[in-house]
C-alpha positions as CSV (number, residue, x, y, z in Angstrom):
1,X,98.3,126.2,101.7
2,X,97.8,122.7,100.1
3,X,94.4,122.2,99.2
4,X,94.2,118.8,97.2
5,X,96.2,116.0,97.6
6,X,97.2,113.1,95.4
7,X,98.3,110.2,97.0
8,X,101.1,108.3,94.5
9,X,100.3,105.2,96.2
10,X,97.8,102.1,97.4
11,X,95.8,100.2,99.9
12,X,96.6,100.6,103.2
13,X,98.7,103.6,103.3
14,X,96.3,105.5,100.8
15,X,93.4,105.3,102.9
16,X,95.5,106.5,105.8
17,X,97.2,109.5,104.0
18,X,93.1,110.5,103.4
19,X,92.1,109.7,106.5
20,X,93.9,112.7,108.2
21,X,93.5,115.0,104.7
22,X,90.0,114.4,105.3
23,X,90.2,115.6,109.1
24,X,92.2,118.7,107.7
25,X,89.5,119.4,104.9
26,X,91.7,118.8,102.5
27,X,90.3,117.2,99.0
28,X,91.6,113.5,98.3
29,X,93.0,112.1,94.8
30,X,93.9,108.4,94.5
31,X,95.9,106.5,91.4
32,X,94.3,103.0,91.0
33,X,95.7,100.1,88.2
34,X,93.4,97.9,87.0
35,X,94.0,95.2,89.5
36,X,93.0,98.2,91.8
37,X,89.8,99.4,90.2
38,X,88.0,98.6,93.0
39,X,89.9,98.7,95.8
40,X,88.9,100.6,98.6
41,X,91.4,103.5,98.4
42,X,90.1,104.5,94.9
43,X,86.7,104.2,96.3
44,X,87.1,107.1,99.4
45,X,89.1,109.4,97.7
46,X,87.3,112.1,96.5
47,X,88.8,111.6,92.9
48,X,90.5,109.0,91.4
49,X,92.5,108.8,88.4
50,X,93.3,105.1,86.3
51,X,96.7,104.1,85.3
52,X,95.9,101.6,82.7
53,X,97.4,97.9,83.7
54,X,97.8,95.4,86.8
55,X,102.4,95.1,87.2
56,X,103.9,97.7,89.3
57,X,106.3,98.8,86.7
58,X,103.2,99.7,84.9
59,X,101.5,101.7,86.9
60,X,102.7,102.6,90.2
61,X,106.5,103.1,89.3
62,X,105.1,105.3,86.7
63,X,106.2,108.6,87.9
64,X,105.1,110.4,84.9
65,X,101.8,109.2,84.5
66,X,101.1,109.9,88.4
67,X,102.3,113.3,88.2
68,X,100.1,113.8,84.8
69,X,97.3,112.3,87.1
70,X,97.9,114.7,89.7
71,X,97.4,117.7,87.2
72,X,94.5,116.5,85.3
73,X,92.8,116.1,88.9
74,X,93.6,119.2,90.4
75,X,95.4,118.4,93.0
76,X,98.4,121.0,94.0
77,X,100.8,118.5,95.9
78,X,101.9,114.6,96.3
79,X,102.2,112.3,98.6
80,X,104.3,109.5,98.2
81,X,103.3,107.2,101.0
82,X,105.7,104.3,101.4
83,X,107.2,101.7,98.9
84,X,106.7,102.5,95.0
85,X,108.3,106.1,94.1
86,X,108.3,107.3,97.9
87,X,112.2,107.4,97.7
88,X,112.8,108.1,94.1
89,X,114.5,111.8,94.2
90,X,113.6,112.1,90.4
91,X,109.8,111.8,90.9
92,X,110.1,114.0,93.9
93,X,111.9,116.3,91.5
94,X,109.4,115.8,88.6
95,X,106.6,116.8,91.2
96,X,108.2,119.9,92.0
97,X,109.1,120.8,88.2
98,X,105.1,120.3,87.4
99,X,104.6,123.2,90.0
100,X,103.4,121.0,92.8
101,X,103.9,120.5,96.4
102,X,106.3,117.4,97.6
103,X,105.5,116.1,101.0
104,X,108.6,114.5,101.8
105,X,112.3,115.7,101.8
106,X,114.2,117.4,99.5
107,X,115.5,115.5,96.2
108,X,118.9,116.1,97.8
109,X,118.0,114.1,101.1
110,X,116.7,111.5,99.4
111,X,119.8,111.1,96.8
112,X,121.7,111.1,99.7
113,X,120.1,108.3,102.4
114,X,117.7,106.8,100.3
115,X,119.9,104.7,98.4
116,X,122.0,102.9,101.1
117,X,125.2,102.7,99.8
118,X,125.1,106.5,99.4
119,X,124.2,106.8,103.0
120,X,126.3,104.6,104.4
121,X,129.3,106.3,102.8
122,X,127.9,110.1,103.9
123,X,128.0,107.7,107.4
124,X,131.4,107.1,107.1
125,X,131.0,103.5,106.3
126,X,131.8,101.8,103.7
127,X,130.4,98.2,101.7
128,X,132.0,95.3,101.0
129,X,133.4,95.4,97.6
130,X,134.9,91.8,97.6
131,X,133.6,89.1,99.7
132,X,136.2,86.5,100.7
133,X,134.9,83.5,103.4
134,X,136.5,85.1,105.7
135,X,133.5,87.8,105.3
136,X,130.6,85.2,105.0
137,X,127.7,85.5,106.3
138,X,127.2,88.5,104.0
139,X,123.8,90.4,103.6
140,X,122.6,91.3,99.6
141,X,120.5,94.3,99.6
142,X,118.4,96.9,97.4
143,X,120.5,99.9,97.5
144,X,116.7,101.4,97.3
145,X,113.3,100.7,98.8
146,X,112.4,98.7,101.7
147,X,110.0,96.6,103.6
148,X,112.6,93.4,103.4
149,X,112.7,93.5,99.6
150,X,115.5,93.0,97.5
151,X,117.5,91.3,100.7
152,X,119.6,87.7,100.7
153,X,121.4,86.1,103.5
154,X,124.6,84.4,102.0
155,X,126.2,81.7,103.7
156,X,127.7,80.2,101.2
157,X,130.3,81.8,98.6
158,X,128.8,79.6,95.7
159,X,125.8,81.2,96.1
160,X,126.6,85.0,95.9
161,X,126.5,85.0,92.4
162,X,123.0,83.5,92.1
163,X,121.4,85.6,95.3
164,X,123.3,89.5,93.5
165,X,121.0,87.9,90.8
166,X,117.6,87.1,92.7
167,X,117.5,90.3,94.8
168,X,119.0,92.6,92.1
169,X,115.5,91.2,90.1
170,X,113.1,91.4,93.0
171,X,114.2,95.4,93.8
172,X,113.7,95.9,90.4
173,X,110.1,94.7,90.4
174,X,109.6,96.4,93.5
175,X,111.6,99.8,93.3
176,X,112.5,100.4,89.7
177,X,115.7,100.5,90.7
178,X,117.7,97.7,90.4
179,X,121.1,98.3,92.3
180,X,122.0,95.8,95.0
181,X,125.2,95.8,97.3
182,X,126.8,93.6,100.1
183,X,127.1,94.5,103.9
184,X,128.6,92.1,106.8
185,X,125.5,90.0,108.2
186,X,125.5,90.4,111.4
187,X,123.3,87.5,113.4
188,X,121.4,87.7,116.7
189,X,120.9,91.4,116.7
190,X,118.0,94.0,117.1
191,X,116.5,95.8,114.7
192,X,115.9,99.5,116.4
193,X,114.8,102.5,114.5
194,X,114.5,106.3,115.8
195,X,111.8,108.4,114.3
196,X,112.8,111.7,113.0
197,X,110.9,114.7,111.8
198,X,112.1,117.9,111.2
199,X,111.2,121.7,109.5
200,X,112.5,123.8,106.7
201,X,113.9,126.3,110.4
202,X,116.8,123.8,111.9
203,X,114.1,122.1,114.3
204,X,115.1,118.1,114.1
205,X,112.7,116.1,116.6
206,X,113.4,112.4,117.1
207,X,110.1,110.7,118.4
208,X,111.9,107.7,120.2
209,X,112.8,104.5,119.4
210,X,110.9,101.1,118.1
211,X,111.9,97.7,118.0
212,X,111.3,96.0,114.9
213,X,112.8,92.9,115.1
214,X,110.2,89.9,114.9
215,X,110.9,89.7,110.6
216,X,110.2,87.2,108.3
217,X,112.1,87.5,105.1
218,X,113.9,90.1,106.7
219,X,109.8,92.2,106.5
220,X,109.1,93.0,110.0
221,X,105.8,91.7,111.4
222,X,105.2,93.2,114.7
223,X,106.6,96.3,115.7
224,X,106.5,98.3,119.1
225,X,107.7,101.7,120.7
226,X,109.5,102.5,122.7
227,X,112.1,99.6,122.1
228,X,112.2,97.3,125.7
229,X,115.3,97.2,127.6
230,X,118.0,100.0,125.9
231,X,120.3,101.4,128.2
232,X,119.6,105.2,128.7
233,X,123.4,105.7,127.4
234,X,122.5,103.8,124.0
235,X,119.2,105.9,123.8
236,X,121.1,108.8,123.7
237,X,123.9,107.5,120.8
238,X,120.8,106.6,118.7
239,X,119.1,109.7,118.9
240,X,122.1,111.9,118.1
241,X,123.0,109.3,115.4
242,X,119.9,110.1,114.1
243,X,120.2,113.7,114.1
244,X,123.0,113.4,112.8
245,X,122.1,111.8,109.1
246,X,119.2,114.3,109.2
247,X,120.9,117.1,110.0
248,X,124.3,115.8,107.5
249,X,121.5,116.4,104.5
250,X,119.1,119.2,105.7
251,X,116.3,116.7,106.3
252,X,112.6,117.9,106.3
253,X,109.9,115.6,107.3
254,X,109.3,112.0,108.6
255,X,112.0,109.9,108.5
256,X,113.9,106.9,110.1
257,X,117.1,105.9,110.5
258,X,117.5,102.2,111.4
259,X,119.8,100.0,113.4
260,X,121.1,97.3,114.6
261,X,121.6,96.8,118.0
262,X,124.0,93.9,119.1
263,X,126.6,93.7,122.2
264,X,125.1,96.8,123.2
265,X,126.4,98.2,120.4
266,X,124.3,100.4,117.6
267,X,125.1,99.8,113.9
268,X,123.8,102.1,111.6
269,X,121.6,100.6,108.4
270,X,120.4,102.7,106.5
271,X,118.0,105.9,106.4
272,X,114.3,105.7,105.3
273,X,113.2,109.1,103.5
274,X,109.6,108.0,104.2
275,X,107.1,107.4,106.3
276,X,107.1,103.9,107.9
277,X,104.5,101.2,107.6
278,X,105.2,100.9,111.7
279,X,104.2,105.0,112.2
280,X,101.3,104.4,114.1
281,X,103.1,103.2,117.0
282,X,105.0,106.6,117.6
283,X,101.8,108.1,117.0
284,X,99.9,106.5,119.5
285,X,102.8,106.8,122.2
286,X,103.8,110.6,121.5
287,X,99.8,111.1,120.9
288,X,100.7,112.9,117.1
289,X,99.5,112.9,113.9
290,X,102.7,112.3,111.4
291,X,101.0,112.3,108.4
292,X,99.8,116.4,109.3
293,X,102.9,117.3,110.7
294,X,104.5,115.9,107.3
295,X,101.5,118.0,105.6
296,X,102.4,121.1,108.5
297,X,106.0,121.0,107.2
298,X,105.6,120.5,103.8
299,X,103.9,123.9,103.9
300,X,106.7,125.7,105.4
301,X,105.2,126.4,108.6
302,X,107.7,125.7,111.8
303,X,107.3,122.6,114.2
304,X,107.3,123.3,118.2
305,X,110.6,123.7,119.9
306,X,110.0,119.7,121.2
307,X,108.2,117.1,120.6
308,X,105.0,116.1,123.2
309,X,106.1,113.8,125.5
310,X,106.1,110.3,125.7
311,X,103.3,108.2,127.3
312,X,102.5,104.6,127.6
313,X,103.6,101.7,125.2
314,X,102.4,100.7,121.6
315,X,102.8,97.6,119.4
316,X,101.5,96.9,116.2
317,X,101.0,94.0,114.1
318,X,100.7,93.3,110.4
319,X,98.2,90.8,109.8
320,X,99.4,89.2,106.5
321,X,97.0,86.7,104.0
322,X,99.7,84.2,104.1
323,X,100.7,80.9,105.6
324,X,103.8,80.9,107.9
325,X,103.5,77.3,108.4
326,X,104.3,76.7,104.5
327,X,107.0,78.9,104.1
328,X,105.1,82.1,104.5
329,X,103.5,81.3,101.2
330,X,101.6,84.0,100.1
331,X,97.5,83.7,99.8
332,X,94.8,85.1,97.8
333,X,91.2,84.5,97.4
334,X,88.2,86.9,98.7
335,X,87.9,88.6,101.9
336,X,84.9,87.8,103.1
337,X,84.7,89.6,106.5
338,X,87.6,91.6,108.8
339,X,87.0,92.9,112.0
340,X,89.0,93.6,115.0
341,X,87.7,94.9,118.4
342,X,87.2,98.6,118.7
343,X,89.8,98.4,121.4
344,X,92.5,98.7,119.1
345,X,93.1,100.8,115.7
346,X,93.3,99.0,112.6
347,X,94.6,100.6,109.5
348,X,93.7,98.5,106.4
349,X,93.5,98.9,102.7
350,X,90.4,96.5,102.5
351,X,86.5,95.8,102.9
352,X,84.5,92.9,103.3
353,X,84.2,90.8,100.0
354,X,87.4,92.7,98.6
355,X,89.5,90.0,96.3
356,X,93.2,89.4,97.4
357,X,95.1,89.4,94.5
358,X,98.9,88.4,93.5
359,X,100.1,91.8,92.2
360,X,100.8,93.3,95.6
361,X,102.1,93.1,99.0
362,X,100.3,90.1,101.0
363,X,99.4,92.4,104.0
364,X,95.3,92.9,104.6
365,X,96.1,95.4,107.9
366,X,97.8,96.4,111.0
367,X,96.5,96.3,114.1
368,X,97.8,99.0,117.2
369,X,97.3,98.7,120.6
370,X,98.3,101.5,123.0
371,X,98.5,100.8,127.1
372,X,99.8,102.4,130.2
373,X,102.9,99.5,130.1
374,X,104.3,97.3,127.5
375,X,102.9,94.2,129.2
376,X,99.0,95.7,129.1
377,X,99.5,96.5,125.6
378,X,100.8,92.8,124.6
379,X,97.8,91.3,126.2
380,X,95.8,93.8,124.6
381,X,96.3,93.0,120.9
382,X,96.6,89.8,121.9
383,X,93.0,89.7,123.4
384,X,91.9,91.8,120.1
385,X,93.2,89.6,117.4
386,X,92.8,86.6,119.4
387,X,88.8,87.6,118.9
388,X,89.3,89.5,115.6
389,X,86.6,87.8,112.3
390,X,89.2,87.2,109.6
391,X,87.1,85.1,107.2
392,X,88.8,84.2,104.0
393,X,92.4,83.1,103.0
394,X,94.8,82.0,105.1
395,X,95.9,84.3,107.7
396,X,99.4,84.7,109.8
397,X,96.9,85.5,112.6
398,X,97.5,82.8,115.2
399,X,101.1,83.2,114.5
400,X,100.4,86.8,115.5
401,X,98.5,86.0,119.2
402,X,101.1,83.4,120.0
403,X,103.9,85.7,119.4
404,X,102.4,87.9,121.4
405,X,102.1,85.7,124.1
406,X,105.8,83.9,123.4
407,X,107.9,84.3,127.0
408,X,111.0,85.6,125.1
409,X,109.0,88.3,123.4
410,X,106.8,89.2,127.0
411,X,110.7,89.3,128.5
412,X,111.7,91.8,126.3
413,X,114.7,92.0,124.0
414,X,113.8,89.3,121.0
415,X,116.4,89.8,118.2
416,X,115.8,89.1,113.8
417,X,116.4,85.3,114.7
418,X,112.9,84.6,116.7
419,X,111.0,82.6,114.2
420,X,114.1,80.9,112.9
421,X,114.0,79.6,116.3
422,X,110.3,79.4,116.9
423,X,108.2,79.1,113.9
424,X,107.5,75.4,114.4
425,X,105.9,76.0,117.8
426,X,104.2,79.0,116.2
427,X,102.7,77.4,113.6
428,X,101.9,73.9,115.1
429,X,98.3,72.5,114.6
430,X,96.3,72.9,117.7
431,X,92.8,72.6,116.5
432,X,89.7,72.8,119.4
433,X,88.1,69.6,119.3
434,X,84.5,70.5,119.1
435,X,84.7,72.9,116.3
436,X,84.1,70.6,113.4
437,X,81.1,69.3,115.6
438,X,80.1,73.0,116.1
439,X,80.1,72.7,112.0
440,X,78.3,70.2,111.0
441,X,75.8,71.3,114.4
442,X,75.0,74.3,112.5
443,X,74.9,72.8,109.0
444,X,72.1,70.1,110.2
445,X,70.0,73.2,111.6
446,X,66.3,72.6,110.3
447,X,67.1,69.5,108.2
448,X,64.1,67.0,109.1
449,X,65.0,64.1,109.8
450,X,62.0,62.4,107.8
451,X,62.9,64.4,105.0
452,X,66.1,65.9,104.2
453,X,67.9,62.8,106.2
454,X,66.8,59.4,104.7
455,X,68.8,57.1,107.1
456,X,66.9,55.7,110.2
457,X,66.7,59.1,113.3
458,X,68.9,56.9,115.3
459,X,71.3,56.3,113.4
460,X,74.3,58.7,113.8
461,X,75.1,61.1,111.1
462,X,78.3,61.2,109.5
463,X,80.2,64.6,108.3
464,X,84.2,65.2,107.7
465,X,85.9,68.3,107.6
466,X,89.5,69.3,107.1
467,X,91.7,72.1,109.4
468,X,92.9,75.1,107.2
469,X,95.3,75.7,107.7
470,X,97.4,72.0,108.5
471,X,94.8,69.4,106.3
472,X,94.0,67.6,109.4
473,X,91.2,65.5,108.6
474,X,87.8,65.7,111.1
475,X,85.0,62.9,111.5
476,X,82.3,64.3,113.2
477,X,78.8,62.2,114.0
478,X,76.0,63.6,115.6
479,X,72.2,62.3,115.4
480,X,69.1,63.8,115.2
481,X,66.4,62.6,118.1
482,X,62.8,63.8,119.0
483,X,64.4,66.6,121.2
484,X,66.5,68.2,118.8
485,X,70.3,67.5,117.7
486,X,72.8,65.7,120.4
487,X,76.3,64.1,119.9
488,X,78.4,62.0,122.4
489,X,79.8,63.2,125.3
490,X,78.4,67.0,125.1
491,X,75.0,68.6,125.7
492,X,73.6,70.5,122.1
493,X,72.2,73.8,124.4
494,X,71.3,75.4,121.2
495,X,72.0,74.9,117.4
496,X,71.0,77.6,115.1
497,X,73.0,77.8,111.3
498,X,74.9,80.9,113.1
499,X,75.5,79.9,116.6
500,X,76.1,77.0,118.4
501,X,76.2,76.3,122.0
502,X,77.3,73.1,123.9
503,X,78.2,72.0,127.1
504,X,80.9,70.3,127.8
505,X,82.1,68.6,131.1
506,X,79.4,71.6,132.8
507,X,81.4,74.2,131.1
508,X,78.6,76.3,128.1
509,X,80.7,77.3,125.4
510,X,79.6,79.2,122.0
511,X,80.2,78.6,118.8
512,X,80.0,81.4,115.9
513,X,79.6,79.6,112.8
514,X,79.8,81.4,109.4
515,X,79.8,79.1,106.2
516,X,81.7,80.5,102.7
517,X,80.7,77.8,100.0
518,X,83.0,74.7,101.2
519,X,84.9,77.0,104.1
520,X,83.4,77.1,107.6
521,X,84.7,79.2,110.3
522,X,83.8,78.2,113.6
523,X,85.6,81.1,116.2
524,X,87.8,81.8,114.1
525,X,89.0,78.6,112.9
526,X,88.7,77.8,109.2
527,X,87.5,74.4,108.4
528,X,86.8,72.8,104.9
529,X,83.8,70.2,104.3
530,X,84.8,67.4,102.8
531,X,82.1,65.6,100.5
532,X,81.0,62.2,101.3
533,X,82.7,60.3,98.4
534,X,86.1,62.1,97.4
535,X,86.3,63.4,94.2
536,X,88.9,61.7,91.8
537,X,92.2,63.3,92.2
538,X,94.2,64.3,89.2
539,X,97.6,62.3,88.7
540,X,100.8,63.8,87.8
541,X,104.2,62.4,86.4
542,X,106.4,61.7,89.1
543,X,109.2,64.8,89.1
544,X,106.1,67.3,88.1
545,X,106.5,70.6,89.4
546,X,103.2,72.4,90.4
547,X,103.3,76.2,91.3
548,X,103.2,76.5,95.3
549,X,101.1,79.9,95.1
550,X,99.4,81.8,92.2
551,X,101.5,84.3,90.8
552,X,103.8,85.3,87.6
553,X,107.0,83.2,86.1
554,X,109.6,86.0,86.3
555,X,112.8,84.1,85.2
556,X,113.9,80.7,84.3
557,X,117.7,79.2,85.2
558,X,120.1,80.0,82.8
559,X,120.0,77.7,80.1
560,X,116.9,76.0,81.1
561,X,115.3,74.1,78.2
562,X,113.7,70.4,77.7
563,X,116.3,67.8,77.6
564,X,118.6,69.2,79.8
565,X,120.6,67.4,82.9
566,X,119.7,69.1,86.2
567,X,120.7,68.0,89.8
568,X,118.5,67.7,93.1
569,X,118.1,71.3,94.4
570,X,118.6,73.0,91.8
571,X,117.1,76.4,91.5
572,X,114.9,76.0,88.4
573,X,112.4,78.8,87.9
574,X,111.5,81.7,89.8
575,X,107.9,83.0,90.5
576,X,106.8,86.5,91.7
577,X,103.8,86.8,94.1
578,X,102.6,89.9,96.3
579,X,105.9,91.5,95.5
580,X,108.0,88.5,96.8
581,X,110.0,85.8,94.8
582,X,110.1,82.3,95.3
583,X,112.5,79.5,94.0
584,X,111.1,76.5,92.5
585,X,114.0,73.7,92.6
586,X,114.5,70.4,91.2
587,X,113.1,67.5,93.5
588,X,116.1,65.2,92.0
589,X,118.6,65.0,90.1
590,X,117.5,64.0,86.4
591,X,117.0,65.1,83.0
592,X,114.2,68.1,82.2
593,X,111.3,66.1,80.1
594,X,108.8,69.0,80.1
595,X,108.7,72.6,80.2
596,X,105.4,74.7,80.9
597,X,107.0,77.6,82.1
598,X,108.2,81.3,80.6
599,X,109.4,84.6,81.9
600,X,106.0,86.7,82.1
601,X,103.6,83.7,82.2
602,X,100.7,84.1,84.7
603,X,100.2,80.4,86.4
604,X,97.9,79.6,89.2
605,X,98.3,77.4,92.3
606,X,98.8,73.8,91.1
607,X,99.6,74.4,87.8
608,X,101.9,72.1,85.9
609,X,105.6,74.2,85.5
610,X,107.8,71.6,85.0
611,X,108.9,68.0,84.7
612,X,112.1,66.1,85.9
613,X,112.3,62.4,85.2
614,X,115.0,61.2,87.9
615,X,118.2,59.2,86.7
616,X,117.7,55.7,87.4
């Protein structure tokens, strides 16, 4: 019987793996990097180990030293969770040699579905070896690992060369592993997964299905069970496709096999030897616990002849410190408070006042509602993130709530294409009015107006704030009178530095008002104050190219050097944050004057990587 458990992982899925451990009375280890030495999973396990330095490739892909961990701990088996080494059949075989327990599928399974051109063959398909036009568009992917890394659209046949490149470098980061192939892209179709688990005795349970296809950079953002709108015939081709590959490798444990679901067709992807970020879901609609059952099974004992049966609707949404309105650029910075309603579960990796750093994935949690029907569950987690305190960088929360509320999403059915289509409604500015008042309402609490304010009492005060995110500029002016603080056209009911209160065409509304140095949030919405003179802005060389995000160089173009001719476009250097690249191009075409930039340099947001001067 297992009795400690190290968790070979991070954040999020750390804390949840102890979670249920903990229910089980079962002692918790956790593996932390440096980056990570106070992060909240090291800080509830019972034990935690340090693996010296902040990269991936350092620390968590570093099977051995997690496995010495493990020992040195006490612990007598390993979980994986997801990402990392979770599909790596030689860690799950080092575990095993070390005497230890593996909870997750054999080595075998894994060799066999966990890199994807492997399964796809033992699925009787096979990859594209050479891609003519006629093929385009094409999908690059990691032959390893997940969670939309390692993936490229091509479109263009120019471009396959450079995009093998990108993603080959990017799965590396991620998964260790390196290997990349090429599958036919196939557009406007739904991503649907069934969720498998099954024994060491011949029992294979599939759990349903989930839809999974609102993605950005092909990451999925909100996920639900049981997918809307399948035919009961195609419910039953999925599910014996997935017991199928699971039976094909004499699967034990969670797993998923993916697919995607277009004419009313189901093509297979790929099978996931792991436990899925979007778990909680099933759980909530099959009323389970996978993370014991993967515990249950790992120590041999039997699952029931069938699984509980189904009840009610889930979705689930991954709040992510990012801004979708900028290219889903990721974001760091402190997070100063995060708090949902109780009427939803929220699995997170994070605290209030925890820093959000660039080493990792961007996601801060994931928020589950569970209803009777899919349409009570929508406006559930809609309500609870609409009203959820997320006070610090910039969140993909709004984009969340109005997804959520999107008529093609309520209507069931959305396919991978949804915020190619959308994202510019999603994201467009719609500030409430009477926030920044609500601001500087709050800020002007107990400032006398014979001392702290010099001008005249009847004169209007003057404060300006900016929208984050957007920059859209605010000029607020209120005035301080015998009876307190009023502004035009609204009634000041009450004006404390943490409430506010107006009314406003007879309608009392509240304001909650918390103030993080310059940042403001007023319900929710994060405002910056702007000072009364602005500051002198620093000016660059036309052609200067700043870094977008804070992160780490990770390559430069081939060839790239001062002096050399480059042409608008151009894909110059190529920077790594939260576990995602980005391209930085040339604005125009033009000859390479200065070069700040190199493979391995840490740069923050703004600074200087590069200059073009543009050909006259």
């Amino acid at each position: 019987m297992i009795t400690s458990v190290l968790v070979a992982n991070r954040g999020e899925i750390a804390c949840r793996v102890f979670r249920t451990c903990a229910e089980l009375g079962i002692r918790t280890v956790a593996v932390y990097s440096d980056a990570d030495e106070n992060a909240l999973h090291a800080r509830v396990a019972d034990a935690a180990v340090r693996l010296e330095g902040a990269a991936p490739a350092e620390t968590y892909l570093r099977g051995d030293l997690i496995v010495k961990a493990a020992l040195a701990a006490g612990a007598d088996a390993v979980h994986p969770g997801y990402g990392f080494l979770s599909e790596n059949a030689g860690f799950a075989r080092a575990v095993a040699d070390a005497g230890l327990t593996w909870i997750g599928p054999p080595p075998e399974a894994i060799e066999a579905m966990a890199s994807k051109t492997r399964a796809k063959e033992l699925m009787g398909i096979e990859p594209l070896k050479a891609v003519t036009d006629k093929d385009l568009p094409v999908l690059v992917k990691a032959a390893a690992g997940g969670g939309g890394r390692g993936m490229r659209v091509v479109r263009e046949l120019a471009d396959l060369d450079e995009q093998l490149a990108a993603a080959g470098a990017e799965a590396l980061s991620a998964f260790g592993d390196g290997e990349v192939f090429v599958e036919p892209y196939i557009e406007g179709g739904r991503h649907v997964e069934v969720q498998i688990m099954a024994d060491a005795h011949g029992t294979v349970w599939t759990l349903g299905t989930r839809d999974c296809s609102l993605q950005r950079r092909h990451q999925k953002v909100i996920e639900e069970a049981p997918a809307p709108g399948l035919t009961p015939e195609l419910e039953v081709s999925l599910r014996e496709m997935a017991v199928r590959a699971a039976r094909a490798t004499d699967y034990r444990g969670a797993g998923t096999v993916e697919f995607l679901v277009a004419d009313g067709r189901a093509h297979f992807l790929e099978m996931n030897t792991r436990l899925q970020v979007e778990h909680p879901v099933t759980e909530a609609v099959f009323g389970v616990d996978l993370v014991a059952l993967q515990l249950r099974v790992a120590e041999g004992e039997p699952l029931d002849e069938e699984p509980p049966p189904a009840r009610g609707h889930a979705v689930e949404a991954r709040l992510y410190a990012e801004d979708p309105g900028a290219g889903w650029a990721p974001q760091t910075g402190t997070l100063h408070r995060l708090s949902v309603p109780a009427s939803v579960r929220l699995d997170t990796g994070f605290t209030d006042g925890d820093p959000i750093g660039v080493h990792y994935d961007a996601m801060l949690a994931k928020a589950v509602a569970h209803a009777p029907t899919r349409a009570e569950a929508l406006r559930k987690l809609a309500g609870a993130l609409e009203r959820a305190v997320v006070h610090g960088p910039v969140t993909n929360r709004q984009l969340l709530v109005r997804s959520l509320r999107h008529p093609e999403f309520t209507a069931g059915g959305a396919d991978t294409g949804f915020y190619d289509r959308h994202l510019a409604a999603l994201t467009a500015a719609d500030p409430d009015p009477y926030a920044p008042l609500a601001a500087a309402l709050a800020d002007a609490h107990g400032r006398s107006r014979f001392g702290g304010w010099r001008n005249v009492a009847s004169q209007p005060q003057i404060k300006h704030y900016r929208s984050e995110p957007g920059g859209t500029e605010h000029e607020v002016r209120y005035r301080h009178t015998r009876d307190g603080l009023a502004a035009d056209g609204v009634r000041v009911v009450r004006a404390t530095p943490a409430l506010v209160v107006l009314e406003v065409d007879g309608v009392v509304r509240k304001f909650d008002v918390a103030v993080h140095g310059e940042r403001v949030y007023v319900n929710g919405a994060a405002l910056t104050a702007l000072p009364r003179l602005p500051e002198p802005v620093a000016r660059q060389e036309p052609g200067s190219l700043l870094a977008p995000m804070p992160g780490t160089v990770v390559r430069l173009a081939e060839g790239l050097a001062e002096g050399v001719t480059v042409t608008a476009g151009q894909p110059l250097i190529w920077l790594e944050a939260m576990k995602m690249e980005h391209r930085i191009t040339a604005p125009a075409s033009g000859t390479l004057t200065a070069l700040h930039a190199a493979p391995g340099r840490q740069v923050e947001v703004g600074a200087l990587l590069a200059v073009v001067q543009e050909d006259q």
